[in-house]
FIKOLZA-1660 file (N, C-alpha, C; in steps of 0.1 Angstrom, whole numbers, plus 5000, padded with zeros to 4 digits):
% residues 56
   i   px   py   pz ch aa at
   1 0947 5522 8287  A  X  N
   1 0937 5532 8283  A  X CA
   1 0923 5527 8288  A  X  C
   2 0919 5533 8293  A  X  N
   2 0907 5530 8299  A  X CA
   2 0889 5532 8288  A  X  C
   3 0890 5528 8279  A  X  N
   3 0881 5530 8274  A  X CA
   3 0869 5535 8273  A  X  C
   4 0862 5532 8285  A  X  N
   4 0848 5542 8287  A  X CA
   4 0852 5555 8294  A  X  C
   5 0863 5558 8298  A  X  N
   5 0865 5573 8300  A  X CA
   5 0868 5581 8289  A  X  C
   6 0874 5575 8275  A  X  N
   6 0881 5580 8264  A  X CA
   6 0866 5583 8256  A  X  C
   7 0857 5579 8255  A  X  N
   7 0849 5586 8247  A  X CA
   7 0848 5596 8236  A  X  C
   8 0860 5609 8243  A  X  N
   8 0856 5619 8232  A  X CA
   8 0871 5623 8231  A  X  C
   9 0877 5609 8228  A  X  N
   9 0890 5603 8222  A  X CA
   9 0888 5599 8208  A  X  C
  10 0897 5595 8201  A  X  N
  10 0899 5584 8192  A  X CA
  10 0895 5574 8193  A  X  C
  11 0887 5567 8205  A  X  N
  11 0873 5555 8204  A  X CA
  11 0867 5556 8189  A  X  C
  12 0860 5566 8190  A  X  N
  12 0853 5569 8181  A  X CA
  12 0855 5562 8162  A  X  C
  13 0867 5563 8159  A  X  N
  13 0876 5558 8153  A  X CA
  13 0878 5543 8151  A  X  C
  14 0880 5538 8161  A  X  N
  14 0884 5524 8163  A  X CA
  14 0877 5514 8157  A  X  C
  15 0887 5507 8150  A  X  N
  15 0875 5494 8139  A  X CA
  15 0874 5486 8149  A  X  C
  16 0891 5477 8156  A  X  N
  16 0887 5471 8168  A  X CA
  16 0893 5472 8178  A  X  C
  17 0892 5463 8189  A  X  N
  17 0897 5465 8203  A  X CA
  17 0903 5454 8206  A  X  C
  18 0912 5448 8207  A  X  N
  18 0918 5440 8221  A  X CA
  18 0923 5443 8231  A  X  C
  19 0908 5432 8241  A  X  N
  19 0911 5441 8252  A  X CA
  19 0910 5430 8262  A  X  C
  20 0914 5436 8277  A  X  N
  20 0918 5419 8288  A  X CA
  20 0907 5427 8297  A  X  C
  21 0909 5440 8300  A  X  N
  21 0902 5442 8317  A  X CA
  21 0891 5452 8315  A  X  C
  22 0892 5464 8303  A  X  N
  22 0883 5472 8304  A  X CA
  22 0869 5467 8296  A  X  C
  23 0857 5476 8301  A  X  N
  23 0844 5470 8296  A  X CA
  23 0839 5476 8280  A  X  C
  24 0833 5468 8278  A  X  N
  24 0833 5475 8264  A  X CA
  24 0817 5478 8267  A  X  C
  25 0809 5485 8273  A  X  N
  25 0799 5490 8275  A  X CA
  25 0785 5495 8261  A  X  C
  26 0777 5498 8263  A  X  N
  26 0768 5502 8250  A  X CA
  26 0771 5516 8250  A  X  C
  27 0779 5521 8260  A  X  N
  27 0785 5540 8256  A  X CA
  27 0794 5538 8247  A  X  C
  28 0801 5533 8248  A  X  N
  28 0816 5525 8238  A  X CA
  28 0815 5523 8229  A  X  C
  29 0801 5513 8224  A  X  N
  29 0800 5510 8213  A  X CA
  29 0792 5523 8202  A  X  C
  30 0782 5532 8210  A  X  N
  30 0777 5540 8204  A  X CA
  30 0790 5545 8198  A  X  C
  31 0793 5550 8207  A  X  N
  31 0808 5563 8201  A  X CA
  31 0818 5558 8192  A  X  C
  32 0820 5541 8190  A  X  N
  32 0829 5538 8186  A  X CA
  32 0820 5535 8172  A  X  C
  33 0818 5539 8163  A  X  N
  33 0806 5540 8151  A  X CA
  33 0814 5527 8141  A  X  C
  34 0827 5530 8142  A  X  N
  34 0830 5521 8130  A  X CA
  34 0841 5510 8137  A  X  C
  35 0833 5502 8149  A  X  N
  35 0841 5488 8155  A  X CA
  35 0833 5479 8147  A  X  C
  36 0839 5474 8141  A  X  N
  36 0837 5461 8135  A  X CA
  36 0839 5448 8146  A  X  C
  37 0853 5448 8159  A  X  N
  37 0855 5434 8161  A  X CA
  37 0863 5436 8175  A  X  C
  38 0858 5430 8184  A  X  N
  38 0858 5429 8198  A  X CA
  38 0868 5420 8196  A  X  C
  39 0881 5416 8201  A  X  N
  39 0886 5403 8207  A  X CA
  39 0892 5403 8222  A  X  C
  40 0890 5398 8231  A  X  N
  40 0891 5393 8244  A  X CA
  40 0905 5381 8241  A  X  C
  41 0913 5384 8251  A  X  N
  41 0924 5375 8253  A  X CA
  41 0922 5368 8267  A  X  C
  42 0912 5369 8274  A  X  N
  42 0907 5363 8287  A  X CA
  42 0892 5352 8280  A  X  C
  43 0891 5348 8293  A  X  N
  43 0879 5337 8296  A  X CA
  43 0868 5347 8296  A  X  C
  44 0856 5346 8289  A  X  N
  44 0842 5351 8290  A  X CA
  44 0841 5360 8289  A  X  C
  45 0827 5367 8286  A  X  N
  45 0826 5380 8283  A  X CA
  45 0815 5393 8290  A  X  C
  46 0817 5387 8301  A  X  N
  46 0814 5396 8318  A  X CA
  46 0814 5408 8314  A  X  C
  47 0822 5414 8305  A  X  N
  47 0827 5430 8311  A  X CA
  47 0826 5435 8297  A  X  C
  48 0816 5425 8286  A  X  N
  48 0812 5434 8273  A  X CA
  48 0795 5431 8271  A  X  C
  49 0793 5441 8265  A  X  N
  49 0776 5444 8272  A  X CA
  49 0775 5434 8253  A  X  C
  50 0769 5421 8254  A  X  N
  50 0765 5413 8243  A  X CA
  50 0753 5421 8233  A  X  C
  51 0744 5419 8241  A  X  N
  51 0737 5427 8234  A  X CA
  51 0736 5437 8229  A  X  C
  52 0738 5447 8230  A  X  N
  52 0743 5463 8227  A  X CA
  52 0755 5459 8212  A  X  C
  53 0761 5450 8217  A  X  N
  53 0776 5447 8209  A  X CA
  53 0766 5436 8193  A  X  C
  54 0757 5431 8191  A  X  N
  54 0743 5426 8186  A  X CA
  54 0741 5434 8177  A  X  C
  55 0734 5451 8185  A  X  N
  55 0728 5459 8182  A  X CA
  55 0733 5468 8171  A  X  C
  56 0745 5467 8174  A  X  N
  56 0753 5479 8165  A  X CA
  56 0766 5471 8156  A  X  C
% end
């Protein structure tokens, strides 16, 4: 599933995400209101916007 395309999906919903390749972007997080918890099964976190992820 590609997550920044699902938007006005069940994101919205989502407490959290494990995820390897897609980004978790500050669109993501707006829409996803009730993520509580990012976990990454890879090295680093290149492809999740920190700040944004901070913010909300």
């Amino acid at each position: 599933m590609n997550i920044a395309g699902a938007l006005d999906d069940p994101v919205c919903a989502l407490m959290s995400v494990a995820n390897r390749q897609n980004p978790v972007t500050r669109d993501v997080l707006m829409a996803a209101k009730n993520l509580r918890i990012i976990s990454k099964y890879t090295i680093g976190v290149d492809d999740i916007d920190v700040e944004a992820a901070t913010e909300y």
